[in-house]
VOBA-1610 file (N, C-alpha, C; in pm, whole numbers, padded with zeros to 5 digits, always signed):
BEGIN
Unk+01457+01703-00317Unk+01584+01648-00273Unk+01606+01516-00343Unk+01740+01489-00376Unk+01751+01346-00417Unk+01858+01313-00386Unk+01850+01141-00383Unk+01947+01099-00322Unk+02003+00995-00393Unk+02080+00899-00389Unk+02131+00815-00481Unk+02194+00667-00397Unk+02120+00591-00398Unk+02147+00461-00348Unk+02245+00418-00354Unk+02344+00383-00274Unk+02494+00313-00303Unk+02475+00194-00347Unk+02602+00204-00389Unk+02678+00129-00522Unk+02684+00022-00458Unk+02629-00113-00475Unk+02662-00271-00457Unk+02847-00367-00569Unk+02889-00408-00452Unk+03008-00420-00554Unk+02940-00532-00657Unk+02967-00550-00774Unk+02978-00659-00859Unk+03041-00792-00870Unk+03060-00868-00925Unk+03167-00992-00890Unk+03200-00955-01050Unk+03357-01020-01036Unk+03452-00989-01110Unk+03375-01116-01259Unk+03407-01005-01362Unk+03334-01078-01472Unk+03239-00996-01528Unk+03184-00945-01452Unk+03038-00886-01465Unk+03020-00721-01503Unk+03133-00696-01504Unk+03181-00531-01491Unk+03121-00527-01681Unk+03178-00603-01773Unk+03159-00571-01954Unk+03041-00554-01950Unk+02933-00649-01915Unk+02791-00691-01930Unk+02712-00570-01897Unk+02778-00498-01747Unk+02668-00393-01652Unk+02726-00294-01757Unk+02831-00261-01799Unk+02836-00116-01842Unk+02786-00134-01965Unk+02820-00239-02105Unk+02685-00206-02168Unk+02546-00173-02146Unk+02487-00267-02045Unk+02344-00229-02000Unk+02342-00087-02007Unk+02444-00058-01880Unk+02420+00089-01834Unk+02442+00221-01988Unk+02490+00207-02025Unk+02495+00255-02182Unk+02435+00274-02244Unk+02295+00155-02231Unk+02197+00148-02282Unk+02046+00209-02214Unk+02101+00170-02106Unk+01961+00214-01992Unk+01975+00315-01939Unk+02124+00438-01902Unk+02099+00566-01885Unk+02022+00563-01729Unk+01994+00712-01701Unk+01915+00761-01608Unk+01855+00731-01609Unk+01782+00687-01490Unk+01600+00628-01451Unk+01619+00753-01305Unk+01525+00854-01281Unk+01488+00898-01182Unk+01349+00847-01113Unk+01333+00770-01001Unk+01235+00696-00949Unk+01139+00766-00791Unk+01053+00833-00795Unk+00984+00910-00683Unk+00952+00783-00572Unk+01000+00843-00435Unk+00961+00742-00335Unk+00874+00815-00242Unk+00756+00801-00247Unk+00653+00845-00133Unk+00710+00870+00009Unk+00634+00945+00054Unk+00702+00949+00192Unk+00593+00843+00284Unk+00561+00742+00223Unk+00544+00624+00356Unk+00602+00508+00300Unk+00566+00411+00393Unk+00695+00309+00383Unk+00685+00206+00303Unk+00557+00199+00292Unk+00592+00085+00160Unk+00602+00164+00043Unk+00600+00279-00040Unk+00659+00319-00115Unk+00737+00359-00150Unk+00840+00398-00026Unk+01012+00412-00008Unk+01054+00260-00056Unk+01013+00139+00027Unk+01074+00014-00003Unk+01023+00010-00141Unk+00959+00030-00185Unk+00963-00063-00368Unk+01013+00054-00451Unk+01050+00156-00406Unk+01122+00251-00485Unk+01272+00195-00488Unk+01290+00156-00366Unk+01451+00113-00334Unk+01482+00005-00399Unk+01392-00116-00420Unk+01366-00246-00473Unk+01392-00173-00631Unk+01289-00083-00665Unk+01328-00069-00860Unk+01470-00019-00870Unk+01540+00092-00767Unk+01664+00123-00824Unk+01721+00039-00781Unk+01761-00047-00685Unk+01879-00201-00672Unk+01841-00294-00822Unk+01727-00320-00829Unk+01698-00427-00934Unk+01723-00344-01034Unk+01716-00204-01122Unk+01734-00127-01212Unk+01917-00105-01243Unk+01973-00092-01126Unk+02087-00095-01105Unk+02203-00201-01113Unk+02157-00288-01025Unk+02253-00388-01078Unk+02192-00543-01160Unk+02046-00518-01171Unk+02024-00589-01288Unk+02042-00563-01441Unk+02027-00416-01452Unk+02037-00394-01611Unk+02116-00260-01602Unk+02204-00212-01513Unk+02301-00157-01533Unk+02243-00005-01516Unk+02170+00065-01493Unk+02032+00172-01540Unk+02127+00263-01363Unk+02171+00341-01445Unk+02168+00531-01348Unk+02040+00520-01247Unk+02048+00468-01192Unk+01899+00450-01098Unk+01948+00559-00939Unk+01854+00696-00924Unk+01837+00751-00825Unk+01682+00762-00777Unk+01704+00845-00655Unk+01578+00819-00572Unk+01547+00986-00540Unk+01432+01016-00603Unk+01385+01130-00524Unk+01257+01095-00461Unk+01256+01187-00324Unk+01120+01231-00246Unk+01046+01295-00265Unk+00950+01247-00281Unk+00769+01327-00342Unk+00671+01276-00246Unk+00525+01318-00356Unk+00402+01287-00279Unk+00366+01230-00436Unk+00197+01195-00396Unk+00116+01175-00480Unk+00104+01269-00602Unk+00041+01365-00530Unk-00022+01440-00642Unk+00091+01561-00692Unk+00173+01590-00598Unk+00279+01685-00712Unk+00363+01599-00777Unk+00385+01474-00723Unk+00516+01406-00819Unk+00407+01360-01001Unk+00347+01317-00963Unk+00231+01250-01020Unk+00216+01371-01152Unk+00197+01508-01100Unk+00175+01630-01186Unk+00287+01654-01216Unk+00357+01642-01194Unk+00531+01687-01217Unk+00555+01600-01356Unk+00499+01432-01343Unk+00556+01422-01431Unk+00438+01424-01622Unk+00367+01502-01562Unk+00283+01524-01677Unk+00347+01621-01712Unk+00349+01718-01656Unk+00387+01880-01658Unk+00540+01919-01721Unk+00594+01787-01660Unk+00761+01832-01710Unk+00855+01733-01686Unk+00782+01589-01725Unk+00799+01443-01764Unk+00957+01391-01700Unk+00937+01441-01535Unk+01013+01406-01417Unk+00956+01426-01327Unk+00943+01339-01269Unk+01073+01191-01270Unk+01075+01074-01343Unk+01081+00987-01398Unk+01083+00908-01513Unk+00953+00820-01437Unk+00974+00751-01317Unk+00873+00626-01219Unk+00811+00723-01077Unk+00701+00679-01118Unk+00665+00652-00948Unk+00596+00477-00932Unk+00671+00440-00851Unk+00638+00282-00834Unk+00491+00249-00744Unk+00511+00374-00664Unk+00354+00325-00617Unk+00225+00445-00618Unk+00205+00437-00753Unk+00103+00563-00773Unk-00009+00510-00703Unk-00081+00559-00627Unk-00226+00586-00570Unk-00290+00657-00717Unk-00380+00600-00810Unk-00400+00675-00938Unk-00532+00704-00913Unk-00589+00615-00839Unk-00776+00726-00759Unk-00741+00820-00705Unk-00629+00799-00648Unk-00642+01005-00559Unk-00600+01117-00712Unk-00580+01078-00752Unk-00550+01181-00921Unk-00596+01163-00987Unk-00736+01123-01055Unk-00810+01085-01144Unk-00800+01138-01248Unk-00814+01304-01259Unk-00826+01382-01340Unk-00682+01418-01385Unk-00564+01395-01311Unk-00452+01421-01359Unk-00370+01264-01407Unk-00414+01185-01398Unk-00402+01004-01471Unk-00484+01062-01608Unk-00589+01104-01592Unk-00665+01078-01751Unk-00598+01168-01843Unk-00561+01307-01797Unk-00528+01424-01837Unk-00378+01380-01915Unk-00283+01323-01824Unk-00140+01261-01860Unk-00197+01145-01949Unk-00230+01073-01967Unk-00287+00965-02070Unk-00333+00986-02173Unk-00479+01069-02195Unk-00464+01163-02280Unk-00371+01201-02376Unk-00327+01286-02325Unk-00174+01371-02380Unk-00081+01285-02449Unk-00086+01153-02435Unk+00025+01064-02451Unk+00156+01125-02354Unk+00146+01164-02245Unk+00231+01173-02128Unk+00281+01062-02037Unk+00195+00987-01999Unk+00199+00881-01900Unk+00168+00751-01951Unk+00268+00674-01927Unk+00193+00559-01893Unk+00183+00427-01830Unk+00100+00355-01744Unk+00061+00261-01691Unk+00127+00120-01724Unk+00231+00121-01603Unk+00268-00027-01552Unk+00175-00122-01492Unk+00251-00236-01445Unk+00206-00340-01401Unk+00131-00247-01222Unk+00049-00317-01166Unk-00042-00320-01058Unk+00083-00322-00953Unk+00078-00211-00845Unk+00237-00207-00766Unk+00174-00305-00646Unk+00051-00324-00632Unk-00008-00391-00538Unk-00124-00480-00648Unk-00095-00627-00628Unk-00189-00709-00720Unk-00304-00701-00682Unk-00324-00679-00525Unk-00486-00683-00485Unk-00527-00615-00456Unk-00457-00473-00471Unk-00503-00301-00406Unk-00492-00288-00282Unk-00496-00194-00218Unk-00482-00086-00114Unk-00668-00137-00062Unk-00645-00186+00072Unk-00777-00203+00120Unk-00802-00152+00235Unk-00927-00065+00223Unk-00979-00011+00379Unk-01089-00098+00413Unk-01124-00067+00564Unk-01263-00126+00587Unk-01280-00130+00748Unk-01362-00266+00789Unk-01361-00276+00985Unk-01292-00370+00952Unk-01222-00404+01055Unk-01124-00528+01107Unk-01175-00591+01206Unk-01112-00714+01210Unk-01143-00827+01392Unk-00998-00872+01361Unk-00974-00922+01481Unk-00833-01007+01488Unk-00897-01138+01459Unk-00777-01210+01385Unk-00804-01390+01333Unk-00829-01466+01437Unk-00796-01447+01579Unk-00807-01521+01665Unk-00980-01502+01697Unk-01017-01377+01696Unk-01181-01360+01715Unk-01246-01434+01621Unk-01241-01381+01490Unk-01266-01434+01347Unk-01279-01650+01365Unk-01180-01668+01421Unk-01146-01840+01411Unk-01206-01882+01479Unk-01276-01799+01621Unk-01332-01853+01725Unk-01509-01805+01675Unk-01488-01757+01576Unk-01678-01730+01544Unk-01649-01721+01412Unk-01650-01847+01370Unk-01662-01861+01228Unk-01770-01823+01111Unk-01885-01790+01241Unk-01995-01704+01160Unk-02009-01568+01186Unk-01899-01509+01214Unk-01915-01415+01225Unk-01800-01319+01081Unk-01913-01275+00970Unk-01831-01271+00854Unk-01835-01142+00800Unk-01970-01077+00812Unk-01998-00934+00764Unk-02014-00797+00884Unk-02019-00671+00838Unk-02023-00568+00974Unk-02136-00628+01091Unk-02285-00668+00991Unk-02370-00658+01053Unk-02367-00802+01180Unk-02278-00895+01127Unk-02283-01045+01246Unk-02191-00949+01343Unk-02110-00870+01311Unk-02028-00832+01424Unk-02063-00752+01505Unk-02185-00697+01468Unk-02279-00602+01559Unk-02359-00620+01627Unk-02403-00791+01587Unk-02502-00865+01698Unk-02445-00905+01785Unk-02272-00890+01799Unk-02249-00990+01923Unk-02155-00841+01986Unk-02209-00731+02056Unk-02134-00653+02132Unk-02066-00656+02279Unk-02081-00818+02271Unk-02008-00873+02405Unk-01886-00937+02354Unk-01890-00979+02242Unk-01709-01001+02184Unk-01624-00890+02176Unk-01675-00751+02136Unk-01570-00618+02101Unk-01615-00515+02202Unk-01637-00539+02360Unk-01604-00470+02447Unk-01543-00335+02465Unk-01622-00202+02518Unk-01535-00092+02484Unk-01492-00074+02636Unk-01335-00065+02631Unk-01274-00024+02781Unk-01340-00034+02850Unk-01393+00122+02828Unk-01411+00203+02953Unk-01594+00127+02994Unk-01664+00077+02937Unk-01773+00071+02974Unk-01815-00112+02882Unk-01750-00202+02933Unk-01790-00314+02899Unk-01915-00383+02849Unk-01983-00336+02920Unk-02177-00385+02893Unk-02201-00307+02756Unk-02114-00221+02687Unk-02137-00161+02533Unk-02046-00242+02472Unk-02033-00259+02319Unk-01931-00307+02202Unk-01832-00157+02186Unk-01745-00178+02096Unk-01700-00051+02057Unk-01675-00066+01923Unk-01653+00078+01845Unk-01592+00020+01708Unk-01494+00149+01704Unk-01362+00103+01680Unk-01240+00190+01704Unk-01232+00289+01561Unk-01189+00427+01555Unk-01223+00520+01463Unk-01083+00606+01440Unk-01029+00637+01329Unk-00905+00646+01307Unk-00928+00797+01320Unk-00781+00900+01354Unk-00801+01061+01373Unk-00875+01134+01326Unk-00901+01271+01354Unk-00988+01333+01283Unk-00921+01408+01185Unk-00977+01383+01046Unk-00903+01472+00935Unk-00871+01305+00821Unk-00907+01234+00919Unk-00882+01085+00754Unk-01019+01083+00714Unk-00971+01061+00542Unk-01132+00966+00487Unk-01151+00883+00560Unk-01059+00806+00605Unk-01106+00644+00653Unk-01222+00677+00749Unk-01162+00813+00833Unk-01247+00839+01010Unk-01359+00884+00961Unk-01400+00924+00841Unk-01534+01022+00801Unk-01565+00897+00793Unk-01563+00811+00659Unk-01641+00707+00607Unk-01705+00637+00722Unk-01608+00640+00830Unk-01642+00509+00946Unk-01743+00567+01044Unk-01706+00682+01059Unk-01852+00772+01176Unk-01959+00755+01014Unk-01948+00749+00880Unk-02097+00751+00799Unk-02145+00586+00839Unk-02069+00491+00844Unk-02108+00356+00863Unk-02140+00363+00993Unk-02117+00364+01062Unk-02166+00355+01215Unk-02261+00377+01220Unk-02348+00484+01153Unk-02473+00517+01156Unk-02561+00405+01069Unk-02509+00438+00938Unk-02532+00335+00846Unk-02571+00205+00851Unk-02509+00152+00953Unk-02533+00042+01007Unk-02612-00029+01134Unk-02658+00118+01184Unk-02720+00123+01313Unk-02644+00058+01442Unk-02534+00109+01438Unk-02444+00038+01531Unk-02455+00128+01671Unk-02490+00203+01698Unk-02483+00315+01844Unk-02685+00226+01893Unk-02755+00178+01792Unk-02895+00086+01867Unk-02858-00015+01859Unk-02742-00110+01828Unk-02684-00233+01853Unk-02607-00213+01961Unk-02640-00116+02042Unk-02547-00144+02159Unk-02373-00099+02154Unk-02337-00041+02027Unk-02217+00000+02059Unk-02162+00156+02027Unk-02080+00208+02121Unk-02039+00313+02105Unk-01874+00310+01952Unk-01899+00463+01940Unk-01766+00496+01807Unk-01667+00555+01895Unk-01575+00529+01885Unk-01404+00538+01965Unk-01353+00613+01890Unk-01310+00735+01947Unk-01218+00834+01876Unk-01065+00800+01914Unk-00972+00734+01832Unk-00841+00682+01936Unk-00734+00797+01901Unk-00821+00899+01848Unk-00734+01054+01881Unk-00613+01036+01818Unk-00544+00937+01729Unk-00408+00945+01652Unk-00338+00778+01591Unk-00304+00857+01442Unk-00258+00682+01406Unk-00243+00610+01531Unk-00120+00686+01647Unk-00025+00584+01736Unk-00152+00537+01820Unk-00304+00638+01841Unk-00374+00549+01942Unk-00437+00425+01863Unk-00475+00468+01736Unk-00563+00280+01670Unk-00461+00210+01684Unk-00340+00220+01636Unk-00237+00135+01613Unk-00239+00068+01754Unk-00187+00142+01911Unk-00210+00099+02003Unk-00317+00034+02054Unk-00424+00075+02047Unk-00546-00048+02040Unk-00557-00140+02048Unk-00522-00165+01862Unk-00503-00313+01831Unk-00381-00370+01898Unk-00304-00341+01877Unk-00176-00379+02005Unk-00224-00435+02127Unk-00291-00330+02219Unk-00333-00399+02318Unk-00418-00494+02322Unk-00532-00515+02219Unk-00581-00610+02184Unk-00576-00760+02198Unk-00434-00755+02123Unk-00355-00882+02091Unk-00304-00921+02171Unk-00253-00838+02224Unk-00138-00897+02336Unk-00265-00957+02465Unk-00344-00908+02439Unk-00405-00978+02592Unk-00562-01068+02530Unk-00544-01108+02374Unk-00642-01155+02305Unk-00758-01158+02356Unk-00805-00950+02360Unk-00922-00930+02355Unk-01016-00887+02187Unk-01133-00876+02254Unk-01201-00802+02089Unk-01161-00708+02063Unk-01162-00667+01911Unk-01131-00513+01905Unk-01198-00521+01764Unk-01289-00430+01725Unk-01328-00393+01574Unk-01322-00245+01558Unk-01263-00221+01394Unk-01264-00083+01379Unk-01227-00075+01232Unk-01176+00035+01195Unk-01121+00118+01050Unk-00954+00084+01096Unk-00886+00012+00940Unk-00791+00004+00954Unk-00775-00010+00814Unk-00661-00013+00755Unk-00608-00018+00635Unk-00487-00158+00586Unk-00466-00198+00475Unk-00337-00222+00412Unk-00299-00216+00282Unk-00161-00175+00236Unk-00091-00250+00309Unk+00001-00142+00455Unk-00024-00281+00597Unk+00068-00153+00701Unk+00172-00267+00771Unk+00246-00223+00831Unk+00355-00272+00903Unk+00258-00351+01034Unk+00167-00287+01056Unk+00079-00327+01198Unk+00041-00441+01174Unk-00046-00468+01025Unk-00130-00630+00963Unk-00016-00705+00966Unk+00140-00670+00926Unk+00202-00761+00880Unk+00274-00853+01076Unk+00235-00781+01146Unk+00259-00795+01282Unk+00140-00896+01323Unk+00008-00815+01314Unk-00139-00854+01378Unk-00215-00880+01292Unk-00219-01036+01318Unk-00334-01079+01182Unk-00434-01025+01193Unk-00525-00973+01116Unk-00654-00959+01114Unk-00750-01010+00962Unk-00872-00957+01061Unk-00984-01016+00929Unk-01054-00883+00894Unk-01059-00887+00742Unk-01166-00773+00688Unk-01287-00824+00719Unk-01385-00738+00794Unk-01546-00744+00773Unk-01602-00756+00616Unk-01652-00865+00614Unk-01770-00784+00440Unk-01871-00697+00496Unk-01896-00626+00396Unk-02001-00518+00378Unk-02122-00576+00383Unk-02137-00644+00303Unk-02286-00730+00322Unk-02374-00619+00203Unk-02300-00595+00163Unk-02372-00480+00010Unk-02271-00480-00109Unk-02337-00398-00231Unk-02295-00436-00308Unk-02221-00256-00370Unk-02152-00267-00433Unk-02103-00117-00369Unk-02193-00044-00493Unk-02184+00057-00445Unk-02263+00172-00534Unk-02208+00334-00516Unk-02166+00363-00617Unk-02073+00445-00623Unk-02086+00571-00640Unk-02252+00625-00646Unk-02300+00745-00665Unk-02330+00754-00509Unk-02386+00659-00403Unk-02367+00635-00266Unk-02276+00669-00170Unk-02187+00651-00247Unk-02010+00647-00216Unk-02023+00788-00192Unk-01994+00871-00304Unk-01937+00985-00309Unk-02055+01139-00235Unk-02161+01048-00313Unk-02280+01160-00222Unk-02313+01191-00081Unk-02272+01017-00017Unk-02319+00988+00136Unk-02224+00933+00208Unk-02172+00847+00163Unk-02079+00774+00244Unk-01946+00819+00263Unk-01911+00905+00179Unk-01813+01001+00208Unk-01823+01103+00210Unk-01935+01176+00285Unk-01986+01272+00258Unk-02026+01324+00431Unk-01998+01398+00508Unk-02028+01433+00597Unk-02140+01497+00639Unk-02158+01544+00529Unk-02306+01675+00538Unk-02418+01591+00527Unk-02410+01418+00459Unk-02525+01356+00461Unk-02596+01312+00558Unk-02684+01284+00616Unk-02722+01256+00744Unk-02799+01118+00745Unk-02836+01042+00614Unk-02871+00953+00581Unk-02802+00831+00552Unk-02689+00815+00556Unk-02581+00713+00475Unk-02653+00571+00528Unk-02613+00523+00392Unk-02742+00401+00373Unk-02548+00258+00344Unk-02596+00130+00394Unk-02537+00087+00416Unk-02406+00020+00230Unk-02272-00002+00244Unk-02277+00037+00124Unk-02117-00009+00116Unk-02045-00088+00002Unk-01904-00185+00020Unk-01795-00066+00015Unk-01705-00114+00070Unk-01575+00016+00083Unk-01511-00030-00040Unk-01486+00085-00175Unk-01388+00040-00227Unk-01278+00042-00256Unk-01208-00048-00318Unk-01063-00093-00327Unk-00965+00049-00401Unk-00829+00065-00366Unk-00775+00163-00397Unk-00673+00124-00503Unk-00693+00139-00612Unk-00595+00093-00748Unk-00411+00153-00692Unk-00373+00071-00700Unk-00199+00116-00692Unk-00116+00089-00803Unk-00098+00133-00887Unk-00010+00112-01009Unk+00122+00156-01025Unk+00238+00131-01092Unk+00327+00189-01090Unk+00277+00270-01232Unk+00361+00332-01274Unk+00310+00445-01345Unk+00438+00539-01404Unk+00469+00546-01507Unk+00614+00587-01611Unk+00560+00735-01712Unk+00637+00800-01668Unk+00633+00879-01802Unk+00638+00836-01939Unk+00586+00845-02079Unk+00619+00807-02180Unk+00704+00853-02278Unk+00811+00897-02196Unk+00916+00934-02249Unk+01042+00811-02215Unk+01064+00817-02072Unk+01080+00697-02040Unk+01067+00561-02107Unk+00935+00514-02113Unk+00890+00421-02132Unk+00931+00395-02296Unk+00967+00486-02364Unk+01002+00465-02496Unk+01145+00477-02550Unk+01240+00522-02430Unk+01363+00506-02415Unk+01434+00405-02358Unk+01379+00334-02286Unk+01389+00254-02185Unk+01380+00078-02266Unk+01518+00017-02215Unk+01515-00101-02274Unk+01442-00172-02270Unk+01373-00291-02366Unk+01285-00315-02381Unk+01291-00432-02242Unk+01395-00507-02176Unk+01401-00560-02064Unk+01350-00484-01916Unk+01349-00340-01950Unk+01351-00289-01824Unk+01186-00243-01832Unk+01143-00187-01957Unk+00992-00160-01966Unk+00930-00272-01961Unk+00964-00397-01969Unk+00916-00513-01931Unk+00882-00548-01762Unk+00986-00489-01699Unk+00999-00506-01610Unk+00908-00440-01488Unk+00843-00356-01513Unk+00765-00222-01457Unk+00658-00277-01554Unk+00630-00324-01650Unk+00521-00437-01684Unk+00468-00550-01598Unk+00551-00591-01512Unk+00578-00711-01447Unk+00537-00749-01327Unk+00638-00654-01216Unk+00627-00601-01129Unk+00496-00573-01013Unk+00494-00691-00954Unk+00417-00638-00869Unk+00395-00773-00755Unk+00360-00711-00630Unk+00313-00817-00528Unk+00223-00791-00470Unk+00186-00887-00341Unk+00042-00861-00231Unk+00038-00780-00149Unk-00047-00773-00056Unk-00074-00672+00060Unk+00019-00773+00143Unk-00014-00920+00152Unk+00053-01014+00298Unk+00203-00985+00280Unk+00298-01007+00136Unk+00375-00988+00149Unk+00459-00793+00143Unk+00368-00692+00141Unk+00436-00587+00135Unk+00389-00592+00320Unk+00280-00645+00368Unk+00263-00609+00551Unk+00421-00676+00605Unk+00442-00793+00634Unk+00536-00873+00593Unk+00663-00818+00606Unk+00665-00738+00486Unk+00783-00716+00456Unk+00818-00564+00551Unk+00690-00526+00546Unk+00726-00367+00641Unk+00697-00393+00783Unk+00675-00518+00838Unk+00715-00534+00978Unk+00844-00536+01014Unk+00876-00611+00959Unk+01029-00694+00969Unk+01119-00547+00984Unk+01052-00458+00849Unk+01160-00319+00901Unk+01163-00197+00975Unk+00991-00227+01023Unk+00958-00139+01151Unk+01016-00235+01296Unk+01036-00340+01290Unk+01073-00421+01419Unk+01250-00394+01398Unk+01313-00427+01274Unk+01461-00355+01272Unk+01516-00215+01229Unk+01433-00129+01238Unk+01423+00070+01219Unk+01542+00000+01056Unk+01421-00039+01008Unk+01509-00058+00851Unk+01489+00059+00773Unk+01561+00099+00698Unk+01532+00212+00623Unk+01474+00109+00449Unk+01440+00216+00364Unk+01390+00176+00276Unk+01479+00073+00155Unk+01639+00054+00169Unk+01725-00010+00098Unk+01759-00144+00175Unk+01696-00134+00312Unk+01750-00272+00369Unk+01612-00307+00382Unk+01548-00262+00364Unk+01378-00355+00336Unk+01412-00435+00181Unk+01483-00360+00090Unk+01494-00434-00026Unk+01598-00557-00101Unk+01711-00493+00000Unk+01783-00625+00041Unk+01729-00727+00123Unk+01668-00717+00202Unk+01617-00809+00254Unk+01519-00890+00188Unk+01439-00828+00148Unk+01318-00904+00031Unk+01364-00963-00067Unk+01503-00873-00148Unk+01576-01004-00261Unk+01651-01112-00236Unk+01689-01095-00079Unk+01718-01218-00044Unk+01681-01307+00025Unk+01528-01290+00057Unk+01456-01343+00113Unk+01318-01426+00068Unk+01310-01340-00062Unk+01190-01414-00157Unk+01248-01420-00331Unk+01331-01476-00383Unk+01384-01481-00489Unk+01256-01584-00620Unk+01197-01629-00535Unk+01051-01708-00588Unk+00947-01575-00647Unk+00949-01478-00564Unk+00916-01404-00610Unk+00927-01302-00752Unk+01073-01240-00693Unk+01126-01141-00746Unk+01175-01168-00923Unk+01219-01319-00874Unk+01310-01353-01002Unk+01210-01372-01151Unk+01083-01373-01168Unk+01004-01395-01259Unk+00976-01247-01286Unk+00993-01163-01262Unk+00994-01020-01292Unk+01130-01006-01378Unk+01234-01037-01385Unk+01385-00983-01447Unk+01423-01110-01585Unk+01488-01069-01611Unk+01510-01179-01699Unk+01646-01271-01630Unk+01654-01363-01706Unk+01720-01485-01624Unk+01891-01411-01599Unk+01927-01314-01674Unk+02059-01289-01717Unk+02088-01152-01534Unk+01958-01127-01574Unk+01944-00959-01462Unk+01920-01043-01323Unk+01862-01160-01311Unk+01858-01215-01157Unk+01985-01312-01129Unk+02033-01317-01213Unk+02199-01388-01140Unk+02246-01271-01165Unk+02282-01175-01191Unk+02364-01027-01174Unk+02348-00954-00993Unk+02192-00988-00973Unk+02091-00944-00883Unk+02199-01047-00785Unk+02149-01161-00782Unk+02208-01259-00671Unk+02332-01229-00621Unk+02449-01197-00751Unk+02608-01185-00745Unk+02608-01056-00636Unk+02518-00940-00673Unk+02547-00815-00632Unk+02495-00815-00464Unk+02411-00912-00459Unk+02371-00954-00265Unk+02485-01013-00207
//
């Protein structure tokens, strides 16, 4: 399905300038994930594609791995802005290879991070408390409900990596002879609720959580360190591995997010705009941040991006060239 972002009016003047661009820059078809921070920076490239450099900018709905193969296979859609390129390894090398694909700027500067969490308020009040294992000596800070005199460590549905990895650490870590039980919270909405309740009544809570999410950008929290050094034949043999029964203790790693262009595209494409998808990119604080604000106003993915260009222009504006961010400004 695709859809096509409406038209922002221009200010009078500006009409000669956009339709050369657009003349020049043509169709851009841009894949938007179906979660939410990759709807918003899909919406962000066609507004900024659109009325910065004039560029046919539409929006289709995909996933990872068929949009991702789609555009090796039959070099559409032109972008995906927030490739997950570890979950496709073999189809990133395969498109690269080929001279099919290729690799923009980092869609997330500091990656996609899993791991255990504490809330900052716990974290601030035990300043030594920094890695899994300090958080396992004190199972009177992370209290489980139903049975207080245990710790708990909260465990995301059944059927996520995150929930495998975290029942392999639990063991891993000897956390069920430290006194604490593993929490099945039976569905995103129950971890999510958790930590919710957590906060609101600033109790403990440790568990498996991710960003970037709308929830961090709500509820501060702190990543646990691992207290190891990662090892990656570990990783894949044991620690993500269910059938192992041994999982030995071991760092969660980081998930590469890139935007990511066909090279067809990328060689059609003005040299301002392939610059630009060169460029391009921000944090986890500000994509949490930014996807609260539009889970607290049921924002859809074009008013998350209006909102962000007119809300962080410190940002945005060192990505475009000076001519495409007063076009940008006029068209807000």
């Amino acid at each position: 399905m695709k859809k096509h972002v409406s038209t922002l009016a221009l200010t009078v003047g500006l009409s000669f300038g956009a339709s050369a661009a657009f003349a020049e820059c043509g169709e851009v078809s841009i894949v938007a994930m179906n979660w939410q921070s990759a709807e918003v920076l899909a919406a962000l490239d066609a507004l900024i594609l659109k009325e910065g450099y004039g560029c046919d900018a539409s929006i289709i709905s995909g996933d990872t791995v068929p949009s991702i193969t789609s555009m090796v296979e039959t070099g559409k859609p032109d972008v995906a802005p927030e490739g997950w390129v570890d979950l496709v390894p073999e189809v990133i090398s395969r498109g690269m290879a080929e001279g099919r694909l290729v690799k923009g700027a980092l869609a997330l500067a500091d990656g996609a991070v899993q791991g255990w969490w504490i809330p900052k308020y716990i974290a601030d009040a035990n300043p030594d408390i920094k890695t899994i294992d300090d958080a396992l000596a004190r199972p009177d800070l992370f209290p489980d409900a139903e049975d207080p005199s245990k710790g708990a460590v909260h465990n995301g549905p059944q059927g996520w990596g995150g929930t495998l990895v975290t029942g392999q650490f639990y063991v891993a870590y000897d956390a069920e002879a430290k006194g604490f039980k593993l929490i099945d919270t039976g569905s995103a909405a129950g971890l999510d609720g958790s930590i919710a309740r957590a906060y609101e009544n600033k109790q403990g809570w440790m568990g498996y959580y991710w960003s970037p999410t709308a929830l961090l950008g709500k509820y501060e929290m702190v990543k646990l360190d691992h207290g190891a050094e990662f090892n990656a034949e570990a990783w894949t043999s044991c620690n993500s591995n269910a059938e192992c029964a041994d999982p030995q203790k071991n760092d969660w790693p980081g998930d590469t997010v890139q935007t990511v262009m066909t090279s067809a595209f990328a060689e059609r494409a003005p040299a301002e705009v392939k610059a630009y998808f060169d460029t391009r990119s921000w944090s986890n604080a500000t994509v949490n941040s930014l996807m609260a604000w539009m889970t607290d106003n049921q924002a859809t993915g074009e008013d998350g991006a209006r909102y962000f260009l007119e809300n962080n222009p410190e940002i945005w504006t060192p990505w475009v060239t000076p001519e495409a961010a007063e076009k940008i400004k006029a068209a807000l």
